[in-house]
Backbone as a ProteinNet text record, in pm:
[ID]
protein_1_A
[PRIMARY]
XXXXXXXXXXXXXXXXXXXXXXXXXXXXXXXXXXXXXXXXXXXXXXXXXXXXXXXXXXXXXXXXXXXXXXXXXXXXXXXXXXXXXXXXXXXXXXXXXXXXXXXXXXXXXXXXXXXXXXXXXXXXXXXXXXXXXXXXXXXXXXXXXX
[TERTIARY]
-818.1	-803	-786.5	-871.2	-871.2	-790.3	-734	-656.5	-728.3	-681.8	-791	-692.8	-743.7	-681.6	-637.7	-502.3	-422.5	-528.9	-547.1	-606	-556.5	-653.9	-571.7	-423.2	-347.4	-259.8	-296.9	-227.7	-252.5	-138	-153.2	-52.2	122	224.4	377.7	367.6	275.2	305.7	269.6	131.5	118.2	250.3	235.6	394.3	516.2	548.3	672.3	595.5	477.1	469.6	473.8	442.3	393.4	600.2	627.5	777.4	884.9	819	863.6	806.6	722.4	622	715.5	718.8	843.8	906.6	1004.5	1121.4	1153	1045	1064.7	1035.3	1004.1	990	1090.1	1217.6	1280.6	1259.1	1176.6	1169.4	1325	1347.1	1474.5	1426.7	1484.6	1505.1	1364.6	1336.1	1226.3	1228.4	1161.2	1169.6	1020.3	1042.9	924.8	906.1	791.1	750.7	620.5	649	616.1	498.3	392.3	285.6	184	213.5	144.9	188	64.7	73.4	54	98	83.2	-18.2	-87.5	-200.7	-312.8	-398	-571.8	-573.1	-569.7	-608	-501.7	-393.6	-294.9	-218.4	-96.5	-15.7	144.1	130.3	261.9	230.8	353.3	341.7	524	472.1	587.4	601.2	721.2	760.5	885.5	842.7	920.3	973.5	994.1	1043.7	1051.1	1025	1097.5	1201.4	1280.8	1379.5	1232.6	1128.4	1021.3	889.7	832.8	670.7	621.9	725.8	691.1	726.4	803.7	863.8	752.1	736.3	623.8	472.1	453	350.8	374.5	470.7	502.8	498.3	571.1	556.3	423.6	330.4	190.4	120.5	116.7	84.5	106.8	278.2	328.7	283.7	224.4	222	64.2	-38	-190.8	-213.2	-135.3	-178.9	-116.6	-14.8	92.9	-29.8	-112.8	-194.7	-324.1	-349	-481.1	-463.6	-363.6	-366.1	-312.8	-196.4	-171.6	-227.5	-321.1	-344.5	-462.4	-559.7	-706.6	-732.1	-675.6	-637.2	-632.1	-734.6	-707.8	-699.7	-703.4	-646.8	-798	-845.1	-951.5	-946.9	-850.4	-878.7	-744.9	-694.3	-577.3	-610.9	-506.6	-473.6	-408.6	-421.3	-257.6	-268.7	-100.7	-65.8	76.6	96.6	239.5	312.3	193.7	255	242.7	158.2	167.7	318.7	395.7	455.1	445.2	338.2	303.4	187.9	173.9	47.9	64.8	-102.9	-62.4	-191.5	-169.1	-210.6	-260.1	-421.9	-460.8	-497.3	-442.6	-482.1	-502.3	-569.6	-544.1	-486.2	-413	-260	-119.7	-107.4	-48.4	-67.8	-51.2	-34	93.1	72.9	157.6	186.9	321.2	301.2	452.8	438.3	495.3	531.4	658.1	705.3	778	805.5	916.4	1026	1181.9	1271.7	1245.6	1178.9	1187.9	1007.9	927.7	851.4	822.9	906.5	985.2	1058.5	1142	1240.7	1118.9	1106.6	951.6	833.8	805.6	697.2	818.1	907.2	928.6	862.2	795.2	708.5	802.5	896.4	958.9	966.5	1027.1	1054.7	952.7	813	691.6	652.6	695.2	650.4	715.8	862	970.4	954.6	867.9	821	813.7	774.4	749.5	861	887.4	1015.1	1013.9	1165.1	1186.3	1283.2	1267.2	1351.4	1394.3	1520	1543	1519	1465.4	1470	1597.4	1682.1	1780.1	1752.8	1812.6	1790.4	1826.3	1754.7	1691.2	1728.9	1710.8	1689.9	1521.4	1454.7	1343.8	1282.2	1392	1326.4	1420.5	1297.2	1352.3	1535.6	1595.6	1699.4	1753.5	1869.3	1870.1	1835.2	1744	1653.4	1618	1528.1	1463.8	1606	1589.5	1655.2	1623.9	1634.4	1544.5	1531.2	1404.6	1336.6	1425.9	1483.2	1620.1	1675.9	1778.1	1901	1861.1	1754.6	1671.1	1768.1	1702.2	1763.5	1944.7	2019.3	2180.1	2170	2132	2173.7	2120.7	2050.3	1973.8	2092.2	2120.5	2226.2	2318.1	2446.9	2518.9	2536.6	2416	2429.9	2436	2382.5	2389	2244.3
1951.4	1819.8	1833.7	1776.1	1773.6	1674.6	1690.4	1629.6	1535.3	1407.7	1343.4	1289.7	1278.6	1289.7	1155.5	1112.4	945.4	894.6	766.3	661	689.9	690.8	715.1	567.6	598.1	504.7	432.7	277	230.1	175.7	131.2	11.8	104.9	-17.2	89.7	191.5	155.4	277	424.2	445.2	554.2	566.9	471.1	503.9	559.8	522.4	621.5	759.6	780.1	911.4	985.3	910.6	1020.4	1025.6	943.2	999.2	1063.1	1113.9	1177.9	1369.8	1365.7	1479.2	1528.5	1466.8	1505.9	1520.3	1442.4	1428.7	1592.6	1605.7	1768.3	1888	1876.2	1967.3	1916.7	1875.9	1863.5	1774.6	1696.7	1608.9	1516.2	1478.3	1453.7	1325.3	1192	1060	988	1009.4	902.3	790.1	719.1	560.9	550.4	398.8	337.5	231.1	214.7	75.9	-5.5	-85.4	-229.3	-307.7	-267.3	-284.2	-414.5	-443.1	-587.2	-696.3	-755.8	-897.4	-839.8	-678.5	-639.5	-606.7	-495.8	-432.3	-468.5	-457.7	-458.8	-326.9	-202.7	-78.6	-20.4	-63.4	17.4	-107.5	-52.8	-151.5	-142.6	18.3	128.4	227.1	277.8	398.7	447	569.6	652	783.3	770.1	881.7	896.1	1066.3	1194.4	1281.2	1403.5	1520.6	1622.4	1762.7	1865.1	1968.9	2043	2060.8	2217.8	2215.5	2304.3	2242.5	2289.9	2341.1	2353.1	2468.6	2558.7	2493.8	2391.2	2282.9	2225.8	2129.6	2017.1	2055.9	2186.4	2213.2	2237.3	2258.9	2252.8	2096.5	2062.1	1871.7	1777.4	1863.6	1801.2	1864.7	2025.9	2080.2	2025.4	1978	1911.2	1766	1707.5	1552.2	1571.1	1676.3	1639.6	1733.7	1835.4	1933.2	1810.7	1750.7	1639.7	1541.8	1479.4	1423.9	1405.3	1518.4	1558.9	1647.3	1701.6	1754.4	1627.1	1573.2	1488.1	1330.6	1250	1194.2	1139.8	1281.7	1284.6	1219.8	1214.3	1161.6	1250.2	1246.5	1334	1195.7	1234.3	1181.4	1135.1	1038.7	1051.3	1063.1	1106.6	1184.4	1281.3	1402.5	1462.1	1522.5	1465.8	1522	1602.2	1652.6	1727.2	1860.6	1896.5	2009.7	2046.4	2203.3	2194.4	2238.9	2282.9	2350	2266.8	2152.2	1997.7	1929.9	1955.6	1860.6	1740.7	1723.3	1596.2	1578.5	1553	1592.9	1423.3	1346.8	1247.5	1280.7	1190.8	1162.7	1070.8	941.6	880.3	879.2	812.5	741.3	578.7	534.4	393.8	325.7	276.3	211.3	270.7	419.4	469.2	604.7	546.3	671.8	746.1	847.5	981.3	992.3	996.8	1069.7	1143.4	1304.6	1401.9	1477.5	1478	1538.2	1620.2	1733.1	1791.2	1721.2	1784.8	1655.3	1620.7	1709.7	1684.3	1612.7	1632.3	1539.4	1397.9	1355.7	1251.5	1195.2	1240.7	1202.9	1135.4	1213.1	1165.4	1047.2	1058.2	971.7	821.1	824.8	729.4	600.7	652.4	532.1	410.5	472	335.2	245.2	270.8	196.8	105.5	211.3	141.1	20.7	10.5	-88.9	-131.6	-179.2	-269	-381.7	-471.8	-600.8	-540.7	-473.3	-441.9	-383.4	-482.9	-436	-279.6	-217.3	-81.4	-55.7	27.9	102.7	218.5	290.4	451.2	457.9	541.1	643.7	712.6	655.2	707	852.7	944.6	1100.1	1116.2	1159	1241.2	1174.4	992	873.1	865.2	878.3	930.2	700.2	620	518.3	459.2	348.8	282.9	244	252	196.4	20	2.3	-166.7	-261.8	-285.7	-423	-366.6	-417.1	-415.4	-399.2	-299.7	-255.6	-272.4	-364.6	-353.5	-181.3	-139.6	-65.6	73.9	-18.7	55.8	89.8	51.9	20.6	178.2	178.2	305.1	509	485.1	603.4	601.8	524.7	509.4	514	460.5	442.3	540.1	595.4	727.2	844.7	848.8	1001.9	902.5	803.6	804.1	819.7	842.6	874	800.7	665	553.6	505.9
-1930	-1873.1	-1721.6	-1686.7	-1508.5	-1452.2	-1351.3	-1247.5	-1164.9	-1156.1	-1028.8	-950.7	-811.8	-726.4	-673	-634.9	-662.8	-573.3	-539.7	-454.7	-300.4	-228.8	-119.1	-26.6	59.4	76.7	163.5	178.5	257	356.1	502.3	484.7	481.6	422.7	412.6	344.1	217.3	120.5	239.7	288.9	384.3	457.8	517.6	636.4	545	426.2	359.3	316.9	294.1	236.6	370	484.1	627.7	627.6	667.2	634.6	565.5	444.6	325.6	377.8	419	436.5	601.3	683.6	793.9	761.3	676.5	640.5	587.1	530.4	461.2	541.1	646.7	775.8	878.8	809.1	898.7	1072	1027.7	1173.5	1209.5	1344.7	1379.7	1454.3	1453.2	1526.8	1500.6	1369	1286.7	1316	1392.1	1443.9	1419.5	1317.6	1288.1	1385.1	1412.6	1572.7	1404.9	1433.6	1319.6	1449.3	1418.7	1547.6	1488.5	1359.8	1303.8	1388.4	1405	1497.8	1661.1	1687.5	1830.4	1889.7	1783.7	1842.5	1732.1	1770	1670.3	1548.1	1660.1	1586.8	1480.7	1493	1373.8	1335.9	1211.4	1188.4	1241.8	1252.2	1190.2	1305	1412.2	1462.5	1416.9	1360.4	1346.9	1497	1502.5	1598.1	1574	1590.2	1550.1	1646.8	1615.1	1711.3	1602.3	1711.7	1627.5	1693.7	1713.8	1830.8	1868.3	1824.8	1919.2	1904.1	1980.6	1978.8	1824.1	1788.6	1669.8	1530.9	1568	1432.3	1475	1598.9	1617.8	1523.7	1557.1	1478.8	1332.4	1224.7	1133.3	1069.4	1120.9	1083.6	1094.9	1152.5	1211.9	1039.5	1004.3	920.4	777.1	760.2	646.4	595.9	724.6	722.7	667.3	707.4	696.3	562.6	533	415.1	294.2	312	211.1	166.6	259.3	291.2	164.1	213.7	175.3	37.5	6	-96.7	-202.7	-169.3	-279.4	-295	-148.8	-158.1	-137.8	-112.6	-58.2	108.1	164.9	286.8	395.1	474.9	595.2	748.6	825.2	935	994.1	1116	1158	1273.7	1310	1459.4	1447.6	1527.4	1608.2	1719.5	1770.1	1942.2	2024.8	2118.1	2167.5	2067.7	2159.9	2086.4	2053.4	2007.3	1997.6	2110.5	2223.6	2376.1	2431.6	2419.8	2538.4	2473.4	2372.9	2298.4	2265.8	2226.2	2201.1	2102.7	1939.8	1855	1835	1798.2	1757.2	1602.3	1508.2	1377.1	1404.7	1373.2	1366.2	1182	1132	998.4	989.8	1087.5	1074.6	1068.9	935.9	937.2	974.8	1016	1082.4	1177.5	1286.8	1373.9	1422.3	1421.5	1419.2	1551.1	1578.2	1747.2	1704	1735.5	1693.1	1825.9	1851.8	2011.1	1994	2119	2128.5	2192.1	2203.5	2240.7	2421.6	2514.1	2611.4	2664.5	2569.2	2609.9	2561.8	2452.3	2371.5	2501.6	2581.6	2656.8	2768.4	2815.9	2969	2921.2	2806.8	2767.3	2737.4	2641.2	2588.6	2506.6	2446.9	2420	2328	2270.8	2189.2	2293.3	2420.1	2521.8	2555	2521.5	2627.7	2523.3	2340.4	2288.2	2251.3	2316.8	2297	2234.1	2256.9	2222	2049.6	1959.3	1843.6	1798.1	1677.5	1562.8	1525.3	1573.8	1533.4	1456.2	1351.1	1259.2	1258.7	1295.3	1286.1	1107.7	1131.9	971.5	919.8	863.5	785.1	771.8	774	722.2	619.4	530.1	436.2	327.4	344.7	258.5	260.2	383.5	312.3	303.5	348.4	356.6	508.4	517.7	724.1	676.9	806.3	837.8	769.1	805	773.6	841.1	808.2	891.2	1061.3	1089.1	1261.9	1313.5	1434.4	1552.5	1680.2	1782.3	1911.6	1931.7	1990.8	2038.3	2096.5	2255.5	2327.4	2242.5	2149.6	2078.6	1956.1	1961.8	1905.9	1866	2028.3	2044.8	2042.3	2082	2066.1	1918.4	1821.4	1708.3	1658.7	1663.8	1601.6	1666.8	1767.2	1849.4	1739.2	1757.5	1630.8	1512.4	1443.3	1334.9	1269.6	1279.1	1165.2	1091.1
[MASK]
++++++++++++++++++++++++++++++++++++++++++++++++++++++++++++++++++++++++++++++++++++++++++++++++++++++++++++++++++++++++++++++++++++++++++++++++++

């Protein structure tokens, strides 16, 4: 009896498995940006960190092998690297942007899409925070620990 391979995801369901697949490589300050109604091209940008290069590239590996092995799903574009600190994932309904903590810090992008509802990612719940968080309010609540 052969195995066939699930439907690929769409939409939230993608955005929890791309967060389940970090989540297990240890990614740190998971903030979901809720980009419906903002932008055309996506719905969902997740951003991550890894405290290296060498995690960044681990979490890039976990998110597209998770992907593609369990959900036939590969990405349609990647960018960057793990020495630029900065990899991004294009899957359509969500894009990936995967940093180290100091080029996370210089770019800021939660900042840059403030206007769009953000969620820290609970650790290693593996689902978003309680209800929308302004953007700023992001990073404070993510260093506390809530």
């Amino acid at each position: 009896m052969s195995e066939q391979p699930s439907q690929p995801l769409l939409g939230q369901e993608l955005l929890s498995a791309i967060v389940a697949y970090a989540e297990d490589k240890k990614a740190i300050d998971l903030v979901e940006l809720d980009l419906r109604g903002v932008l055309g091209y996506t719905d969902w940008f997740l951003v991550c960190s890894g405290n290296t290069g060498r995690q960044a590239k681990a979490i890039h590996d976990g998110i597209l092998e998770g992907l593609k092995h369990d959900h036939s799903t590969l990405p349609r574009r990647v960018e960057g690297s793990a020495q630029a600190g900065w990899i991004l994932m294009d899957y359509l309904d969500v894009v990936v942007h995967i940093f180290t903590p100091e080029t996370r810090e210089f770019y800021r992008l939660e900042q840059l899409w403030g206007e769009a509802p953000a969620r820290a990612v609970e650790a290693s719940a593996g689902i978003a925070g309680e209800g929308p968080v302004p953007a700023a309010a992001d990073s404070a609540r993510v260093a506390e620990g809530e």
